[in-house]
N, CA, C and O atoms as a Tinker XYZ file with bonds, in Angstrom:
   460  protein
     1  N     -3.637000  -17.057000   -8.278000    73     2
     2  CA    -3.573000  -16.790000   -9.693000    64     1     3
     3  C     -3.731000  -15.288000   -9.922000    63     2     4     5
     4  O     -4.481000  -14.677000   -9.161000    81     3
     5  N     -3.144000  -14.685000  -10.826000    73     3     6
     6  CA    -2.969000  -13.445000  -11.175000    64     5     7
     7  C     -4.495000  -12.879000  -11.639000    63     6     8     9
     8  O     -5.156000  -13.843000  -12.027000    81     7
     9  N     -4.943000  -12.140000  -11.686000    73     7    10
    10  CA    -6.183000  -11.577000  -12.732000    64     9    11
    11  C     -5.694000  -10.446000  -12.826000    63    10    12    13
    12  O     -5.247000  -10.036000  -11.755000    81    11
    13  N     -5.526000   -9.325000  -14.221000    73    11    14
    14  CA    -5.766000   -8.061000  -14.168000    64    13    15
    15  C     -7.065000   -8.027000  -14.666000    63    14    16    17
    16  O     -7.716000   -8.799000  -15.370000    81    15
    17  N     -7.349000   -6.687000  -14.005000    73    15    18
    18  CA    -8.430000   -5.674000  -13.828000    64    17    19
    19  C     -9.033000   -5.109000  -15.605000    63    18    20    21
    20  O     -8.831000   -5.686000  -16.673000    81    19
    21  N     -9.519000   -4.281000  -15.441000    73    19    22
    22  CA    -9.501000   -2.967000  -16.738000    64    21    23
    23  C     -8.725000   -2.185000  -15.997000    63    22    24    25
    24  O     -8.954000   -1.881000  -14.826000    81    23
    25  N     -7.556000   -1.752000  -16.816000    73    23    26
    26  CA    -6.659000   -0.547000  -16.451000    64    25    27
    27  C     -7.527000    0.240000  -15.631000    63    26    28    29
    28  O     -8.754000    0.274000  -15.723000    81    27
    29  N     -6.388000    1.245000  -14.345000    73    27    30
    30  CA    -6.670000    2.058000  -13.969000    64    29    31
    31  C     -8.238000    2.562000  -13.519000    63    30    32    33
    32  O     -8.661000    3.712000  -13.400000    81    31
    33  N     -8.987000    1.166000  -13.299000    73    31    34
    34  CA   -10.569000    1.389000  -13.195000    64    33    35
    35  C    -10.727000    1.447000  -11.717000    63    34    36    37
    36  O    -11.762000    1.970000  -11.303000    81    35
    37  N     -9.559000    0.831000  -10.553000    73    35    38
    38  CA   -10.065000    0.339000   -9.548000    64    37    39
    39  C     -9.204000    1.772000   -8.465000    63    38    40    41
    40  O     -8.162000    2.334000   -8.801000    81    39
    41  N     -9.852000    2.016000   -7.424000    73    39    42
    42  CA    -9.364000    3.104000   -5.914000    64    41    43
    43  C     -8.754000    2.430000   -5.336000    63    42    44    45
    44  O     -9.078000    1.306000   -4.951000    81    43
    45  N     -7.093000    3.347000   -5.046000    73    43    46
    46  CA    -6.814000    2.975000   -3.708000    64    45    47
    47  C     -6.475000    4.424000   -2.716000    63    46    48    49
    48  O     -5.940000    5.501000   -2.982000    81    47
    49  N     -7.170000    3.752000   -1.270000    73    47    50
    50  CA    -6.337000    4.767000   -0.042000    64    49    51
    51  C     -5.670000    5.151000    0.305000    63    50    52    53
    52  O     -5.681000    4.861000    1.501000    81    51
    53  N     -4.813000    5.806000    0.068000    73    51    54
    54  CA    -3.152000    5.640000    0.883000    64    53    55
    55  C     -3.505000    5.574000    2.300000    63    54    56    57
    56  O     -4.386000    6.367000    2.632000    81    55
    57  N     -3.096000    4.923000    3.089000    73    55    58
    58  CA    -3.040000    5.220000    5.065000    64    57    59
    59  C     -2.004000    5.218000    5.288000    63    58    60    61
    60  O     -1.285000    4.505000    4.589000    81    59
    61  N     -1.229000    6.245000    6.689000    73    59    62
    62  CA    -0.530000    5.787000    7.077000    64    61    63
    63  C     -0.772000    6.256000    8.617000    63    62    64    65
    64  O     -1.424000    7.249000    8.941000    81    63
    65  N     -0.025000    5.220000    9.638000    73    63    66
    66  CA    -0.175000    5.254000   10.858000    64    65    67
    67  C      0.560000    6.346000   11.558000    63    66    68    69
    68  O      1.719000    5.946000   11.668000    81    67
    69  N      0.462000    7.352000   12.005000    73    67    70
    70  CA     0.712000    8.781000   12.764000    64    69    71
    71  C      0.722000    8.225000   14.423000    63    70    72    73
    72  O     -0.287000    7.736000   14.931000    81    71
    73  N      1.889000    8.369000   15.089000    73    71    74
    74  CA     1.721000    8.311000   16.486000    64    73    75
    75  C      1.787000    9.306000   17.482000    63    74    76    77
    76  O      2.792000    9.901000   17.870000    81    75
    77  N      0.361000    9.458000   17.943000    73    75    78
    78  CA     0.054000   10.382000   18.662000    64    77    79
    79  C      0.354000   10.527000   20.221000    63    78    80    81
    80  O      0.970000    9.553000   20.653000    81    79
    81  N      0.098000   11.404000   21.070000    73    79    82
    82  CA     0.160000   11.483000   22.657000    64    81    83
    83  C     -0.809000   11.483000   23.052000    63    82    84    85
    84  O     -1.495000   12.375000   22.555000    81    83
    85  N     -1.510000   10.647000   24.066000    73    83    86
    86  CA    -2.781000   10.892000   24.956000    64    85    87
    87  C     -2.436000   11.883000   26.443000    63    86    88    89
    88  O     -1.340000   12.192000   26.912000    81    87
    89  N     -3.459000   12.125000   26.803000    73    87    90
    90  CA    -3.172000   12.789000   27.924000    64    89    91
    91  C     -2.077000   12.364000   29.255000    63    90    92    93
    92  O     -1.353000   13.045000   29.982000    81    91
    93  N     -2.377000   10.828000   29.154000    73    91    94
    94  CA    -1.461000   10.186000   30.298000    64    93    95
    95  C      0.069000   10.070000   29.681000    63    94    96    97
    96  O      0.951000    9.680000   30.446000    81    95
    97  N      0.348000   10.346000   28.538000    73    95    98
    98  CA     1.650000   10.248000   27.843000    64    97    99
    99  C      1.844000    9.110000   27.133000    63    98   100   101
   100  O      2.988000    8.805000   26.794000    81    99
   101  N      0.742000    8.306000   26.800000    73    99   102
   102  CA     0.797000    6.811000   26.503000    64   101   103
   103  C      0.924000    6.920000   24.400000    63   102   104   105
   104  O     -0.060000    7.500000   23.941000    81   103
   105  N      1.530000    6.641000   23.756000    73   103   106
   106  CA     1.093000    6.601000   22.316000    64   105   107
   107  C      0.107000    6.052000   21.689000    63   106   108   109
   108  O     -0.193000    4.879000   21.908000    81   107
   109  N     -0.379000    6.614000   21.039000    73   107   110
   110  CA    -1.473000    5.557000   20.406000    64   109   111
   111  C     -1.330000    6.309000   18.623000    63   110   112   113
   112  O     -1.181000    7.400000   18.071000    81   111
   113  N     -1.499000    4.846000   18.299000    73   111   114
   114  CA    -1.148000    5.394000   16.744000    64   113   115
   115  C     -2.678000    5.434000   15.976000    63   114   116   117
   116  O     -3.608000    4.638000   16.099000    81   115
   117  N     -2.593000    6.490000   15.260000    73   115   118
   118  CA    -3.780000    7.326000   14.656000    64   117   119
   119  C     -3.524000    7.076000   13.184000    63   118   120   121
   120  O     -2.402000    7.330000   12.745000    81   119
   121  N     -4.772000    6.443000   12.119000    73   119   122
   122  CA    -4.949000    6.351000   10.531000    64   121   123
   123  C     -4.802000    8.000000   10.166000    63   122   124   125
   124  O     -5.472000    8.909000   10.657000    81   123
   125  N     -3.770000    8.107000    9.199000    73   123   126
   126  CA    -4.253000    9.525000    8.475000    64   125   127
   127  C     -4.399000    9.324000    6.990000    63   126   128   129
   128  O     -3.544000    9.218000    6.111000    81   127
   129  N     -5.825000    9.299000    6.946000    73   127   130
   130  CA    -5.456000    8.969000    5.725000    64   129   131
   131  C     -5.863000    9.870000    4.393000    63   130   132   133
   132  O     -6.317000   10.983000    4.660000    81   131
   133  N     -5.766000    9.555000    3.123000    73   131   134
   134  CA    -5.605000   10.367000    1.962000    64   133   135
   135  C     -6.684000   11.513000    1.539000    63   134   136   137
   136  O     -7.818000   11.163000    1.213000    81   135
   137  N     -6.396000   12.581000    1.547000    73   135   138
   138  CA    -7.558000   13.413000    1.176000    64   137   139
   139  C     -8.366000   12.654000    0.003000    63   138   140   141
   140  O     -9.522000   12.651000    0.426000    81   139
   141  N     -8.358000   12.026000   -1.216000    73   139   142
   142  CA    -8.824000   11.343000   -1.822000    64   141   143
   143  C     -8.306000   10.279000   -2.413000    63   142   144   145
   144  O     -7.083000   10.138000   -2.416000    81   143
   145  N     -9.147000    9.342000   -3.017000    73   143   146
   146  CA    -8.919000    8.095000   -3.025000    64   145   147
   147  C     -7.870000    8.079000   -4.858000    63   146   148   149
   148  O     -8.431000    8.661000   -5.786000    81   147
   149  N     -6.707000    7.522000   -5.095000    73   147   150
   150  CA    -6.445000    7.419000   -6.120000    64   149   151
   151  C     -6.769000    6.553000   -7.013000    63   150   152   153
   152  O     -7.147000    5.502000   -6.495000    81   151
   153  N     -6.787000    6.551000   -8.717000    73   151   154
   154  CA    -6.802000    5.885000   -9.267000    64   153   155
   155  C     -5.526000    4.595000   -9.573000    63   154   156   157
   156  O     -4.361000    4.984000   -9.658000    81   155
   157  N     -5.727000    3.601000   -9.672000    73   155   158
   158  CA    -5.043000    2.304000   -9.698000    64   157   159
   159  C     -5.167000    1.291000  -10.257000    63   158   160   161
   160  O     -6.276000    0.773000  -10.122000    81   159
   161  N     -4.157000    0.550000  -11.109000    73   159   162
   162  CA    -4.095000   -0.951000  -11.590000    64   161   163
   163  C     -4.146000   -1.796000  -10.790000    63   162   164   165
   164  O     -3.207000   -1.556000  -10.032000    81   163
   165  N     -4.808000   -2.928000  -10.350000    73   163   166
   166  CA    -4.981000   -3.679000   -9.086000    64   165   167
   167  C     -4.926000   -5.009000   -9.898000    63   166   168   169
   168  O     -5.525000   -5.303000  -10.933000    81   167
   169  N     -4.142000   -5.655000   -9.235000    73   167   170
   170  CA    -4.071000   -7.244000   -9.953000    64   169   171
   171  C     -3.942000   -7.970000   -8.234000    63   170   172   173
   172  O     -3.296000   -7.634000   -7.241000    81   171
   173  N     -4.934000   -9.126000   -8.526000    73   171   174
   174  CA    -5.137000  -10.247000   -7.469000    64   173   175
   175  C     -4.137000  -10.919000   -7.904000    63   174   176   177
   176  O     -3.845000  -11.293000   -9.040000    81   175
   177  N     -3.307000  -11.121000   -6.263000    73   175   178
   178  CA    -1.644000  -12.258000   -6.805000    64   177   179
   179  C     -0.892000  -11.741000   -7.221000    63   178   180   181
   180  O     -1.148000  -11.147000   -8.269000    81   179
   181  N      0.377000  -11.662000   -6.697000    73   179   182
   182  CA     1.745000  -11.388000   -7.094000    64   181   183
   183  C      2.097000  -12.300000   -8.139000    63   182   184   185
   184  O      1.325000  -13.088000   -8.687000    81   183
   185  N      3.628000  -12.100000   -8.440000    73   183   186
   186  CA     4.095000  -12.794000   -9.521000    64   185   187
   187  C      5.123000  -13.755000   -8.390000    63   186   188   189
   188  O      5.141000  -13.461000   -7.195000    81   187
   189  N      5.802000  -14.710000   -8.848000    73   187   190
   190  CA     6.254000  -16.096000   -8.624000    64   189   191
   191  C      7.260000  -15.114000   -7.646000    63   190   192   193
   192  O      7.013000  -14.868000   -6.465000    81   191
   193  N      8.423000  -14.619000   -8.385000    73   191   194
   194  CA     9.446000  -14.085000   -7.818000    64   193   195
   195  C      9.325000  -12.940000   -6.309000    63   194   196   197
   196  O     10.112000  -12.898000   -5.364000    81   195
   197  N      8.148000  -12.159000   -6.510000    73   195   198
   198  CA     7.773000  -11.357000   -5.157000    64   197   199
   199  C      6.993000  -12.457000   -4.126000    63   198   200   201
   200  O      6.841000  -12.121000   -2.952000    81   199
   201  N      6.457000  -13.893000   -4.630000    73   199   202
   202  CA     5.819000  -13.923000   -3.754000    64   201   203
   203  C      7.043000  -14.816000   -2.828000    63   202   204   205
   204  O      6.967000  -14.743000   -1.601000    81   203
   205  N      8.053000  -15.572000   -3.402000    73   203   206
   206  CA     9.004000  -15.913000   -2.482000    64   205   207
   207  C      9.941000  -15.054000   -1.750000    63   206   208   209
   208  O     10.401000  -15.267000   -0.628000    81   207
   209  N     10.180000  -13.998000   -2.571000    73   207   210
   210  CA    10.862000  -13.241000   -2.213000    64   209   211
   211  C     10.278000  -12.228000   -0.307000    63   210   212   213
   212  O     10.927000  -11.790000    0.643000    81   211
   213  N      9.047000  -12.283000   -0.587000    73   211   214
   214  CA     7.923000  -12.036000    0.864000    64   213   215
   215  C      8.185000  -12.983000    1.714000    63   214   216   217
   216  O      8.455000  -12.562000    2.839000    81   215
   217  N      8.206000  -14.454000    1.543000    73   215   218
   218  CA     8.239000  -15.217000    1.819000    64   217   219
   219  C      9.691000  -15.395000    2.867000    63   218   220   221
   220  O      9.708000  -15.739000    4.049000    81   219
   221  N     10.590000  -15.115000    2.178000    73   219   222
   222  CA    11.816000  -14.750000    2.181000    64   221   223
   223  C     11.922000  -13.785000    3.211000    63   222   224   225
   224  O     13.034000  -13.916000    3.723000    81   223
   225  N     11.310000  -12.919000    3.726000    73   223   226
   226  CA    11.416000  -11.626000    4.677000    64   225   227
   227  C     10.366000  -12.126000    5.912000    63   226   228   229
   228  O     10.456000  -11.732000    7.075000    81   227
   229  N      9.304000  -13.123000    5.384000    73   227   230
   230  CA     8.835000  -13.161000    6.577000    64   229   231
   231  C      7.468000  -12.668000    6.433000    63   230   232   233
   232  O      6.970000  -12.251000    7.478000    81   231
   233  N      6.647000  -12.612000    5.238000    73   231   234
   234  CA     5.815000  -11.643000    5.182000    64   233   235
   235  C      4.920000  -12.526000    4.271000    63   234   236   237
   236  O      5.340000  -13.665000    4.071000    81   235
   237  N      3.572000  -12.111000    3.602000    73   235   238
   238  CA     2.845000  -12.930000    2.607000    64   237   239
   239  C      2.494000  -11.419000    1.583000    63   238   240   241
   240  O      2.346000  -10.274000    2.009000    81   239
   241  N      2.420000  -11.970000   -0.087000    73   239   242
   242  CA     2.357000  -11.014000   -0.499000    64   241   243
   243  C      0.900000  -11.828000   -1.315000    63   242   244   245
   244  O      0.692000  -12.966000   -1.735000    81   243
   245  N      0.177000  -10.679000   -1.258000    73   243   246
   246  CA    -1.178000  -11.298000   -1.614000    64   245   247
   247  C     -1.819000  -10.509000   -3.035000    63   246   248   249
   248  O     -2.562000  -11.024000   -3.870000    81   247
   249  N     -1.347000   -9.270000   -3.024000    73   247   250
   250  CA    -1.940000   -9.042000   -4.152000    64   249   251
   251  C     -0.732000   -7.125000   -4.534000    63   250   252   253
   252  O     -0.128000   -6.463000   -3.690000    81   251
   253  N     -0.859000   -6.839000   -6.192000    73   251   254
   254  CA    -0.255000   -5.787000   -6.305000    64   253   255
   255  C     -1.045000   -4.740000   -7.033000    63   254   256   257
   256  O     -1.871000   -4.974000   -7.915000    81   255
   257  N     -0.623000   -3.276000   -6.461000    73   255   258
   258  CA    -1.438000   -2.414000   -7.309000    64   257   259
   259  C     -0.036000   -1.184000   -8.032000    63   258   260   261
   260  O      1.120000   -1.016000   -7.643000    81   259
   261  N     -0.721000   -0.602000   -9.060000    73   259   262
   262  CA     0.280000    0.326000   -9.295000    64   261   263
   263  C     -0.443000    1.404000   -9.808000    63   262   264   265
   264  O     -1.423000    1.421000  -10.553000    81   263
   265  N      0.391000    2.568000   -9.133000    73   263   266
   266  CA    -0.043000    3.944000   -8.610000    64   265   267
   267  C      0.835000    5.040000   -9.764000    63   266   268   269
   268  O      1.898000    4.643000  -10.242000    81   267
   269  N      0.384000    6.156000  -10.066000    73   267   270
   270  CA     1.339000    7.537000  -10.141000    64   269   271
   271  C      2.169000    7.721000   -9.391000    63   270   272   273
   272  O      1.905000    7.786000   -8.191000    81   271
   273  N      3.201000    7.838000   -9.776000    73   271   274
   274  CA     4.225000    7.904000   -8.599000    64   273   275
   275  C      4.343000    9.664000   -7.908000    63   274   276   277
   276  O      4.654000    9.959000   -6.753000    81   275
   277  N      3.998000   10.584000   -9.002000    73   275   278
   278  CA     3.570000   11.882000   -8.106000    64   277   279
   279  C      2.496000   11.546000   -7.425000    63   278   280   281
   280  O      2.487000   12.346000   -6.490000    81   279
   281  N      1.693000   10.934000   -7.334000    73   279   282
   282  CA     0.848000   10.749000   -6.756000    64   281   283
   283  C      1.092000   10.256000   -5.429000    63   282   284   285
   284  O      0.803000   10.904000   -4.423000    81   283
   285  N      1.787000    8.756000   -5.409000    73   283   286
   286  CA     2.753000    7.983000   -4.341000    64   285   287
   287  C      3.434000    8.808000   -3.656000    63   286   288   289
   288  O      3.503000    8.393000   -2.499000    81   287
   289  N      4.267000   10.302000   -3.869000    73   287   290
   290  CA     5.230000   10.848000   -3.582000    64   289   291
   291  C      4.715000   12.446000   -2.528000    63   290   292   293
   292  O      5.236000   12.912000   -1.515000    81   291
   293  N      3.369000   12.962000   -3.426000    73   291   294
   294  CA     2.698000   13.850000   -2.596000    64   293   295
   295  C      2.537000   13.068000   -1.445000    63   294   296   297
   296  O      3.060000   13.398000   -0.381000    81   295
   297  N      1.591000   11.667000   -1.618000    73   295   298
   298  CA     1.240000   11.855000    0.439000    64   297   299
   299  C      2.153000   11.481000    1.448000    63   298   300   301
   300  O      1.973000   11.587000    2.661000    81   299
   301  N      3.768000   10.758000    0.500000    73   299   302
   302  CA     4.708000   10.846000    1.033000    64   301   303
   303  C      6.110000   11.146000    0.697000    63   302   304   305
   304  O      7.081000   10.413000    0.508000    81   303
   305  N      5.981000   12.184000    0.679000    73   303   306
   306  CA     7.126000   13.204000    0.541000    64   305   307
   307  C      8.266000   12.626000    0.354000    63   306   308   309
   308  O      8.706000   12.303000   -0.749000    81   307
   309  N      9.120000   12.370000    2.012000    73   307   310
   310  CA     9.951000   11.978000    2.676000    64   309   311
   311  C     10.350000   10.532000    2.533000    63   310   312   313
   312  O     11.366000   10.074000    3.056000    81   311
   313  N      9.686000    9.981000    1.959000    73   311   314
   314  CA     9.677000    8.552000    1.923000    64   313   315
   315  C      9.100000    7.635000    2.994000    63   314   316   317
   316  O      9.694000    6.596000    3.285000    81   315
   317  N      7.826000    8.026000    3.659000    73   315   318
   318  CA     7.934000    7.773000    4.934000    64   317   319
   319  C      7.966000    6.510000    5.001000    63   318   320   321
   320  O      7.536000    5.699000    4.181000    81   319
   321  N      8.804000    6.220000    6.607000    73   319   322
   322  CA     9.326000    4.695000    6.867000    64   321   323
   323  C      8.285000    4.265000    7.991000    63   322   324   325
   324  O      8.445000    3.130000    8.439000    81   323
   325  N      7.195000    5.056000    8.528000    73   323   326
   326  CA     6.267000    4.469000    9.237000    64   325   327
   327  C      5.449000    2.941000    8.396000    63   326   328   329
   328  O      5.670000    2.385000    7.320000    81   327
   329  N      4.482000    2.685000    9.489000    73   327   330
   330  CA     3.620000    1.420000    8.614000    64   329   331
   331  C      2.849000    2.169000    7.305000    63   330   332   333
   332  O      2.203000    3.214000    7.386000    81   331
   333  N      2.969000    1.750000    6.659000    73   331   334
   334  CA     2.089000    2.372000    5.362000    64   333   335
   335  C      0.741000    1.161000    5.462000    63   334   336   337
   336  O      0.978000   -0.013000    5.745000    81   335
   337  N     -0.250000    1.523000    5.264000    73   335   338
   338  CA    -1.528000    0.833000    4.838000    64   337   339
   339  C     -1.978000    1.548000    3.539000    63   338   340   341
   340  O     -1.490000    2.475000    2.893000    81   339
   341  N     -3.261000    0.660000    3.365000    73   339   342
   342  CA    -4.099000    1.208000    1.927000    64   341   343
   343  C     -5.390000    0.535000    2.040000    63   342   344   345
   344  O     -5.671000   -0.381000    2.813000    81   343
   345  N     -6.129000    1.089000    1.191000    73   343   346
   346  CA    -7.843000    0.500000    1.329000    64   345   347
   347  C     -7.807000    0.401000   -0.280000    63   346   348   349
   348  O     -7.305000    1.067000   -1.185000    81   347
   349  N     -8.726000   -0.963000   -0.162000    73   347   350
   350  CA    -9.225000   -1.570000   -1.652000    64   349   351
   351  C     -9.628000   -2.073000   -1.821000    63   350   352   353
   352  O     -9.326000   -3.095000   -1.204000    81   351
   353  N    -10.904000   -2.259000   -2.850000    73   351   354
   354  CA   -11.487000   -2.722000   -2.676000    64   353   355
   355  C    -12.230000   -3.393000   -1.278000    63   354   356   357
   356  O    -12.194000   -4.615000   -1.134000    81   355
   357  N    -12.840000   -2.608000   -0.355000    73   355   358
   358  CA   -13.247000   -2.713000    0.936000    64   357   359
   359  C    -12.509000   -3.446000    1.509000    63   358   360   361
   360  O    -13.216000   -3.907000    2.406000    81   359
   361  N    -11.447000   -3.916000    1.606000    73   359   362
   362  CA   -10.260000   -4.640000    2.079000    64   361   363
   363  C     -9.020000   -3.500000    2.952000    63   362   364   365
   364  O     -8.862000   -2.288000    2.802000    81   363
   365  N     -8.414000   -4.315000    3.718000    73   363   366
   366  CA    -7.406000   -2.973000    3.954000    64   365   367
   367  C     -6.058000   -3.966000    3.850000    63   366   368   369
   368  O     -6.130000   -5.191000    3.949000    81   367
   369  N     -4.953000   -3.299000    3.658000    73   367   370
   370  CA    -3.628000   -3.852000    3.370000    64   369   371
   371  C     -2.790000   -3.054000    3.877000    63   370   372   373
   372  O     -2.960000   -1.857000    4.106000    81   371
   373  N     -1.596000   -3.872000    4.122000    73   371   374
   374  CA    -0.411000   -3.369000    4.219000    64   373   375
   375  C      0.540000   -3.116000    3.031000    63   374   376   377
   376  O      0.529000   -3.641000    1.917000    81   375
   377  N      1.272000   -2.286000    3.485000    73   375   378
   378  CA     2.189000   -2.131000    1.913000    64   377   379
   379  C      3.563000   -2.341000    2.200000    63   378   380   381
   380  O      4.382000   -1.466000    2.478000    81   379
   381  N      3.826000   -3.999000    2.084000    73   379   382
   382  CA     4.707000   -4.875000    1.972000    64   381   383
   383  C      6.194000   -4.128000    1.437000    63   382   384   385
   384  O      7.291000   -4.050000    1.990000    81   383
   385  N      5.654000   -3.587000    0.002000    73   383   386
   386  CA     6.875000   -2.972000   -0.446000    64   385   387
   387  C      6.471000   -2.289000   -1.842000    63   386   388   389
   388  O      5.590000   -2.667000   -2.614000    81   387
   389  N      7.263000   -1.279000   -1.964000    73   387   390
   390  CA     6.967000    0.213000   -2.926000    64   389   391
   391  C      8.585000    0.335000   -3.526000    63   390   392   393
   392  O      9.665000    0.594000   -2.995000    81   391
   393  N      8.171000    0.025000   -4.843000    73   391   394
   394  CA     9.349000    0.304000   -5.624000    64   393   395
   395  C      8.985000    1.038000   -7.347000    63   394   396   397
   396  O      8.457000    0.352000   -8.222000    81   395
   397  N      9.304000    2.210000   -7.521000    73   395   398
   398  CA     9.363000    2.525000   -8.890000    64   397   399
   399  C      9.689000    2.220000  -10.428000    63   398   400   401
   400  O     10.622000    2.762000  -11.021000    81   399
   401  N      8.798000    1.274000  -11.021000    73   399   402
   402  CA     8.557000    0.316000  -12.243000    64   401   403
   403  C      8.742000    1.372000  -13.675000    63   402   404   405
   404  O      9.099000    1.174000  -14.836000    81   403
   405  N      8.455000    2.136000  -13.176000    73   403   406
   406  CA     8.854000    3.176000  -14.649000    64   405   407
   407  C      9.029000    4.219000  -14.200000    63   406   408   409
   408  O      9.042000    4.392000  -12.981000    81   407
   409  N      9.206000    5.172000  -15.057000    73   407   410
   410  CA     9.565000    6.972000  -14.821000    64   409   411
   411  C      8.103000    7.362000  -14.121000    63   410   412   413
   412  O      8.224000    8.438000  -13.534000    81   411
   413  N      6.826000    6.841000  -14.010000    73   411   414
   414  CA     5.820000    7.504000  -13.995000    64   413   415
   415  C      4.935000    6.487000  -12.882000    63   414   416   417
   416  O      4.140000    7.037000  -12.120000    81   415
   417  N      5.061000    5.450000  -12.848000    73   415   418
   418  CA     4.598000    4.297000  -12.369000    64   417   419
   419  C      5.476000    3.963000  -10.784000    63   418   420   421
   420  O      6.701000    4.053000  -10.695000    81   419
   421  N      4.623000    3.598000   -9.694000    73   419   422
   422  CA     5.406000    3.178000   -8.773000    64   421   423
   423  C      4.022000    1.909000   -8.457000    63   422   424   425
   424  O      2.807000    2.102000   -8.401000    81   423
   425  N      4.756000    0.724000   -8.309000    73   423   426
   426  CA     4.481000   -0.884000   -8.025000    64   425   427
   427  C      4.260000   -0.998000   -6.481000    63   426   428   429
   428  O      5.265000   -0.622000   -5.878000    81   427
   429  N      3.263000   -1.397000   -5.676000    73   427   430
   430  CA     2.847000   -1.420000   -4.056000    64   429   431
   431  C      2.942000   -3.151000   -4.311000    63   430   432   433
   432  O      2.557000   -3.751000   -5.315000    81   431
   433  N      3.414000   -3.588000   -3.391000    73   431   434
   434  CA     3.325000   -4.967000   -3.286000    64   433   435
   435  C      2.510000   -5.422000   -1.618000    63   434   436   437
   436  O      3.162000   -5.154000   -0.608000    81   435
   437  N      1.046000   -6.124000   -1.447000    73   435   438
   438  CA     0.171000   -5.394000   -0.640000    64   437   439
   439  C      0.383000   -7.217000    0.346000    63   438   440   441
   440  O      0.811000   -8.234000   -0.201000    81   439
   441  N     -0.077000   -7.113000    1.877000    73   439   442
   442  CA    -0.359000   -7.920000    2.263000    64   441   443
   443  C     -1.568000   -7.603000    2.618000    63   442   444   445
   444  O     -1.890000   -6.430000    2.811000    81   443
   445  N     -2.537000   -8.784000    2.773000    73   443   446
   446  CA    -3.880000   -8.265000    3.664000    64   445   447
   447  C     -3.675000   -8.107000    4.828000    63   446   448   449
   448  O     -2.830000   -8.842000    5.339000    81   447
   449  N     -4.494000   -6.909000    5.834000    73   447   450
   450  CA    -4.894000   -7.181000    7.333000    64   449   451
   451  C     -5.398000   -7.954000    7.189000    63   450   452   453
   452  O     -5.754000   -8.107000    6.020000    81   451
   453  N     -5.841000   -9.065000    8.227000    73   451   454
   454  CA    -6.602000   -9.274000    8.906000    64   453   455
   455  C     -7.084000   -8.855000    9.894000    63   454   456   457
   456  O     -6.277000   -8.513000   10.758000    81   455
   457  N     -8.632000   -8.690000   10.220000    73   455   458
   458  CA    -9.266000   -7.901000   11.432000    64   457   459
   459  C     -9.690000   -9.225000   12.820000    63   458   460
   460  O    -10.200000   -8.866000   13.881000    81   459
C-alpha cells in the first residue's frame, strides 16, 4: 500500500558502485557515495503500473522517492549506467529506474537490498 510522507521531510544517499584495481589486478567494486545526503519525497509502494511493469523486467519495485533533478544530475553528470544504489531511511536500495516527472523533479523507482 502506498503511504506518502510530509513532503520533502525524508534523506536520501545517492551511491554508486566505482570499480576499482587491487594490487593482484583483481576488481573490486568500491561505494562512492554522496558528499551529502539530499532532501526527498519518499512514498512506501509503487503504483499498480511500475510495479508490473518491474515485474515485467525481472525486478521487484518496492518503494519510490523523488529528488531535484539538479540535484540527481550533479552526482551524475553523464548519466551514469553503473549500479546506482541509495540509503533511506537506514535501508539501502537499488535504483530500479530514474525517469524525469517534471521540469524540476526526477522519480527513482527503488528495489530493496537485501543483506
Amino acid at each position: 500500500m502506498k503511504t506518502l510522507h510530509t513532503p520533502w521531510s525524508d534523506e536520501i544517499t545517492l551511491i554508486r558502485l566505482a570499480e576499482t584495481e587491487n594490487a593482484n589486478g583483481y576488481r573490486n567494486p568500491e561505494e562512492v557515495t554522496a558528499d551529502a545526503p539530499l532532501f526527498c519525497n519518499f512514498e512506501d509502494g509503487v503504483s499498480q503500473s511500475e510495479f508490473y511493469l518491474s515485474r515485467k523486467a525481472g525486478m521487484q519495485a518496492d518503494a519510490e522517492a523523488e529528488v531535484w533533478t539538479a540535484d540527481w544530475e550533479a552526482f551524475w553528470p553523464d548519466g551514469y549506467a553503473e549500479r546506482r544504489l541509495c540509503s533511506l531511511r537506514g535501508r539501502k536500495y537499488q535504483i530500479v529506474r530514474a525517469f524525469q516527472s517534471s521540469q524540476d523533479i526526477t522519480t527513482l523507482i527503488l528495489s530493496e537490498v537485501v543483506r
